[in-house]
C-alpha positions in Angstrom: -13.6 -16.0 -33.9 -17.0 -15.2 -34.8 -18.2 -15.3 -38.4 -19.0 -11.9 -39.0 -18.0 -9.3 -37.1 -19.8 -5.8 -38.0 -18.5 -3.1 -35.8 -19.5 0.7 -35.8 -20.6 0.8 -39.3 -21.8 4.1 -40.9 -23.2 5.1 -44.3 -24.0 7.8 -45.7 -25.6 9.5 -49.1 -24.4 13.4 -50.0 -27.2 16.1 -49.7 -25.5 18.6 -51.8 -24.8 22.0 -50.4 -25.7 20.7 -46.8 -23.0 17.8 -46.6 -23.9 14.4 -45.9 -26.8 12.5 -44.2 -26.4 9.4 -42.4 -28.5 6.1 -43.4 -26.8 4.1 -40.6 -25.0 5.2 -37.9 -23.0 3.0 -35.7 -24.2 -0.2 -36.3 -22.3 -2.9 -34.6 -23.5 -6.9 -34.9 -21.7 -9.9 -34.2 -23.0 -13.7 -35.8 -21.7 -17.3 -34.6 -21.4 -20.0 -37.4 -24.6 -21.2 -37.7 -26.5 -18.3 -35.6 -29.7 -17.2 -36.7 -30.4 -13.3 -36.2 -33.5 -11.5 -37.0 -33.1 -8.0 -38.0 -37.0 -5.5 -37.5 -37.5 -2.6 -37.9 -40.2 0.3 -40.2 -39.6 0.6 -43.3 -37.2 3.5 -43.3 -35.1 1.8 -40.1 -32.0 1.1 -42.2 -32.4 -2.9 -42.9 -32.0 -3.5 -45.9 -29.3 -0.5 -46.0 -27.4 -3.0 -43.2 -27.7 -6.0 -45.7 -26.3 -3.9 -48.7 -23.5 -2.7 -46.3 -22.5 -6.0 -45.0 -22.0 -6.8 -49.0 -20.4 -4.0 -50.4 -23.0 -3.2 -52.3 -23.8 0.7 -51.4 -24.4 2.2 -54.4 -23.1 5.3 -55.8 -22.8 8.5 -54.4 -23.7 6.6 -51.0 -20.4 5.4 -49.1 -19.7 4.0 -45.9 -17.9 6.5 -43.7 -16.8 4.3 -40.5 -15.9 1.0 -39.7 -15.7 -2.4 -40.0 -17.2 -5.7 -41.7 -14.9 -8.8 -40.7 -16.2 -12.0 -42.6 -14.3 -15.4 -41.3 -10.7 -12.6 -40.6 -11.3 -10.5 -43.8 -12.9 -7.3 -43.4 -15.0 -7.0 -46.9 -14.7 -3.1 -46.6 -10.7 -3.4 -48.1 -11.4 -6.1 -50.3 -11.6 -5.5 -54.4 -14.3 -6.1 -56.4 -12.9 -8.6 -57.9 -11.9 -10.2 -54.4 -15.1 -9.6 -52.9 -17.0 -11.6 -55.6 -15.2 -14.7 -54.2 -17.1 -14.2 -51.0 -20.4 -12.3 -52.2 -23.0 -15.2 -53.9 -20.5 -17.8 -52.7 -19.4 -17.6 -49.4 -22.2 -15.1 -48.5 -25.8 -15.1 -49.9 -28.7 -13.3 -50.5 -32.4 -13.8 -50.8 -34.5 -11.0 -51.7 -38.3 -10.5 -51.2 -39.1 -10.1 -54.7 -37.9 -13.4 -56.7 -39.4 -11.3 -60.2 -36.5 -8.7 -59.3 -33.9 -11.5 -58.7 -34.8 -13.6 -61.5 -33.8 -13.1 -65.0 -37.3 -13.2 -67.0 -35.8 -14.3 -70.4 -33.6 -17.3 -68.8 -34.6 -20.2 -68.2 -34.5 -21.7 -64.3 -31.8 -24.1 -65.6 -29.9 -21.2 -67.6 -29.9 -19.6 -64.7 -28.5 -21.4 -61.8 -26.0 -23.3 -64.1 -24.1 -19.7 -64.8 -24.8 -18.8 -61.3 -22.3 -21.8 -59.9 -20.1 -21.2 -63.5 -19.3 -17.7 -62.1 -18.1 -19.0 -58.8 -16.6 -22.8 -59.6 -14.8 -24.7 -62.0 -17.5 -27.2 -63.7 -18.6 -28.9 -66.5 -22.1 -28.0 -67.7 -23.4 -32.0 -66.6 -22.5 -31.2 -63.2 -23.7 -27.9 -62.3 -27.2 -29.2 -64.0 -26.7 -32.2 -61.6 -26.2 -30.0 -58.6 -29.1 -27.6 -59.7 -31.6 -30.4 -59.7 -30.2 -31.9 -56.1 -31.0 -28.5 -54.6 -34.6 -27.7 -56.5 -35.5 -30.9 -55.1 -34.0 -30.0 -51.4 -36.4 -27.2 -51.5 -39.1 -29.3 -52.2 -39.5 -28.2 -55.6 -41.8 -30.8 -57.3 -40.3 -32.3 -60.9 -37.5 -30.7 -60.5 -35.6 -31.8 -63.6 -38.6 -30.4 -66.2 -38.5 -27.1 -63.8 -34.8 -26.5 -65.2 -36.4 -25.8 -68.5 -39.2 -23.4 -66.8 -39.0 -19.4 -67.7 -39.7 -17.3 -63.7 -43.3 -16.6 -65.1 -44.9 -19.8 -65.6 -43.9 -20.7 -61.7 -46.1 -19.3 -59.1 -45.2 -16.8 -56.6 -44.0 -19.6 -54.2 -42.4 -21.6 -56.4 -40.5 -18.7 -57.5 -38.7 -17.8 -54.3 -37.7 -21.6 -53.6 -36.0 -21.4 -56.7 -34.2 -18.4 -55.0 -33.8 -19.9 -52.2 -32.5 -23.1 -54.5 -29.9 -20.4 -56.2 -28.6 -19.5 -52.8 -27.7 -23.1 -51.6 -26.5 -23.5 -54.5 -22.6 -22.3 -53.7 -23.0 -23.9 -50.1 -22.6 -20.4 -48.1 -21.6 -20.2 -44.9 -24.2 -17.1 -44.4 -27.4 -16.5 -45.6 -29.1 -13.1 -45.7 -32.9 -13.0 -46.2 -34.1 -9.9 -47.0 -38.1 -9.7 -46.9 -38.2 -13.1 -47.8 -41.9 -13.7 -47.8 -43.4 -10.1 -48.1 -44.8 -11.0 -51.8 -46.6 -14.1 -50.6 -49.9 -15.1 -49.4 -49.8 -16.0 -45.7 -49.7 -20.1 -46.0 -46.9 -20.0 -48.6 -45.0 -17.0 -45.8 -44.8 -20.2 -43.1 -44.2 -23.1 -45.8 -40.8 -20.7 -47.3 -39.8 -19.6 -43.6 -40.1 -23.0 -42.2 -37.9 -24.0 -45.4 -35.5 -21.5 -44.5 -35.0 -22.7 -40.8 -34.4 -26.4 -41.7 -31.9 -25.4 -44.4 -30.2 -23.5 -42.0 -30.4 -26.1 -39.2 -29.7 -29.0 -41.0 -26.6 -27.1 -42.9 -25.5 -24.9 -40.2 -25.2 -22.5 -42.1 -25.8 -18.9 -40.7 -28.8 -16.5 -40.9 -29.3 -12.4 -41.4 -33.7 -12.8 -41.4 -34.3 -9.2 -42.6 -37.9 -8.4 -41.6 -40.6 -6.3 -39.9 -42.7 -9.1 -38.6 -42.0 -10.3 -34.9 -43.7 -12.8 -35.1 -41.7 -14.3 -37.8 -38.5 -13.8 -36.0 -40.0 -15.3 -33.0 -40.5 -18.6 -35.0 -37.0 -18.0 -36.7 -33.9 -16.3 -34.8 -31.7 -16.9 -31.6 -30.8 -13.5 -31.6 -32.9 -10.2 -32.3 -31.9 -6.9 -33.5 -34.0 -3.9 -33.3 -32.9 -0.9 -35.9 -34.9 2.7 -36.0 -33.6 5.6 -37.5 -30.6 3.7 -38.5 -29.0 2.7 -35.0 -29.5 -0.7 -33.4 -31.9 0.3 -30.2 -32.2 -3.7 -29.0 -30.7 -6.8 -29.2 -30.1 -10.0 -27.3 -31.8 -13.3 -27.3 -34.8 -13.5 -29.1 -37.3 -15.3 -26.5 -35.9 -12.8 -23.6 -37.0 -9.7 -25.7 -40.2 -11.1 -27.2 -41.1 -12.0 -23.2 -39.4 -8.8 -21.7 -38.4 -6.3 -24.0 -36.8 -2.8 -22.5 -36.9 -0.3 -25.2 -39.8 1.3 -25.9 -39.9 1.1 -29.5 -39.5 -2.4 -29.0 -42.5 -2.7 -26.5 -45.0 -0.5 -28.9 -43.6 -3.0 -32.3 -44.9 -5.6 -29.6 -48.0 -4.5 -28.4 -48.6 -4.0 -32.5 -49.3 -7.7 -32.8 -52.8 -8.8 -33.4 -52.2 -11.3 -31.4 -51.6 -8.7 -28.5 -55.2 -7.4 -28.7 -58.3 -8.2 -27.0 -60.8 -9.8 -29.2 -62.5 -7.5 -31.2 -60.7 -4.1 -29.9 -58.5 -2.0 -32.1 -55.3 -2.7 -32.9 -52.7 -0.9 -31.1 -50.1 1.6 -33.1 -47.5 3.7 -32.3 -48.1 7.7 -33.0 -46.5 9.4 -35.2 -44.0 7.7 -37.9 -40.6 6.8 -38.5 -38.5 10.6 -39.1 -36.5 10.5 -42.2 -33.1 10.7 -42.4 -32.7 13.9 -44.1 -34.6 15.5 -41.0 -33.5 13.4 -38.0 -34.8 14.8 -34.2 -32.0 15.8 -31.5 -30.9 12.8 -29.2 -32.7 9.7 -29.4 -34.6 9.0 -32.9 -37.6 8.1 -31.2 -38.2 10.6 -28.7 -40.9 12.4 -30.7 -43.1 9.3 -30.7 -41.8 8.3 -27.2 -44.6 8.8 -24.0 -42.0 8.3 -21.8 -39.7 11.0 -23.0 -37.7 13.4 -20.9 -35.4 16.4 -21.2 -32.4 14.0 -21.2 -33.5 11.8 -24.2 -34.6 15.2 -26.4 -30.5 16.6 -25.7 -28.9 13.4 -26.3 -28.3 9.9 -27.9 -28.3 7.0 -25.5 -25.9 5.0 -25.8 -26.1 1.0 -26.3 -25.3 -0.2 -23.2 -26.6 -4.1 -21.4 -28.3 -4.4 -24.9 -30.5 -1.6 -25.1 -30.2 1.8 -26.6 -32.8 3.8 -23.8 -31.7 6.3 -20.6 -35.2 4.5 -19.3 -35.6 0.9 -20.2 -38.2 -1.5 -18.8 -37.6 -3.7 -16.1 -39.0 -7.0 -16.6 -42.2 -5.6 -14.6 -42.9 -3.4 -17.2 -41.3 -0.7 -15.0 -39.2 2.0 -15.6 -35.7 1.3 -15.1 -33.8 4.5 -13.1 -34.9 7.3 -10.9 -36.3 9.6 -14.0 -39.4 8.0 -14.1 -41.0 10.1 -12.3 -39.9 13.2 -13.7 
């Protein structure tokens, strides 16, 4: 059985008089004990929506309409609230890209991770300050014991979010879920907190949801890749075998995006147009509008995810197209 189990999940947020609009739709992702998936997308592609989803934590007057999120046999979808909080920050964590938004500015680091394992476990003060400490130091945290007594603003950016990270592996979850992690950082302190991450992982086995919109990151990261747009998964499979080959053609243009895709000196590549918003959404595929290799077909319908890819033309490995359209 498979740790989590998300199957044709849909969410939606009301639009008065014209009903309801759809922020996913029909997302479906299944993650291994111990798995690492990386999630990319725009901004606008319904990531972080996925995260919040997978939680229970879409807020109000947003709902989800449709299906299922089965964590270790339980889908969190039926449970209470008060249920649910056994599992969410316990079983299940999260680690946001901001740790200023995470972190309570007039509490202490100490304060702060001793009521976080309070709220989920049955121990004395001593001990949660004992196990706070062990896990500042696992994240490299130098002088860990004087940190307790820190307030969020006199660490810098990057000591910050390992004290996030810290307040995660705190309640020794089985699943991680990484939401922007690095966005806020400088680009040495990105690698130092993602390599972090990956050895945590690794050497816990504990499970990984890497929410981003870098590839390369992901590349570095993940086993498995999911591609989102417009709110619907249009790729996933192994990591390496869509970073080497991948089909859809969103997924080819986020590729060819990468500066390290571009001849010296030349101009980076990037896709026309932008991401459509969801209270405006094209007929049939999402990304048809942006799409050079669009026909009729993709304008009347949605493709369906079928061998991994959401696309009625996918690349072949060759880089060509994948059916008899082509050359319409």
């Amino acid at each position: 059985m498979a740790l989590l189990d998300v199957t044709d999940l849909h969410v939606a947020f009301p639009r008065g008089k014209k009903g309801e609009v759809e922020a996913l739709r029909g997302v479906d992702l299944t993650l291994e004990k111990g798995q690492r998936l990386g999630v990319v997308g725009e901004s606008g592609a319904g990531k972080s929506m996925l995260a919040f989803a997978i939680l229970n934590l879409i807020a109000d007057p947003g709902r989800v309409t449709q299906g299922s999120v089965t964590f270790d046999g339980q889908n969190l979808l039926e449970l209470s609230e008060r249920q649910i909080r056994r599992i969410r920050g316990n079983r299940i964590s999260m680690i946001f890209q901001d740790p200023m938004v995470t972190l309570n500015p007039v509490l202490t680091i100490g304060k702060q991770m001793i009521e976080t394992l309070k709220a989920h476990r049955s121990i004395s003060t001593r001990e949660a300050r004992r196990l706070s400490i062990e896990k500042l130091n696992l994240v490299a945290i130098p002088s860990a014991a004087s940190r307790m007594d820190a307030y969020p603003h006199e660490l810098s950016g990057g000591l910050r979010q390992r004290v996030v990270i810290a307040i995660a592996l705190l309640t020794d979850p089985e699943l991680i879920i990484a939401d922007e992690p690095t966005t806020a950082l400088d680009v040495t302190i990105q690698a130092e907190i993602m390599s972090l991450i990956l050895r945590l992982c690794r050497d816990n086995d504990v499970a990984l949801i890497l929410i981003t919109h870098d590839l390369g990151v992901v590349a570095e990261v993940t086993e498995r890749l999911m591609i989102m747009y417009a709110g619907k998964c249009v790729e996933t499979g192994r990591t390496r075998d869509i970073i080497d080959a991948p089909k859809h053609p969103y997924a080819v243009g986020l590729l060819k995006a990468l500066p390290q895709n571009s001849a010296k000196g030349a101009k980076l590549y990037q896709i026309p147009g932008s991401m459509p918003p969801i209270t405006n959404l094209p007929t049939g595929c999402p990304y048809h509008p942006r799409c050079e290799r669009s026909t009729d077909k993709c304008r009347a319908a949605m493709p369906p995810l079928e061998h991994g890819v959401a696309c009625f033309h996918p690349m072949h490995e060759n880089g060509a197209r994948d059916d008899a359209e082509a050359a319409q």
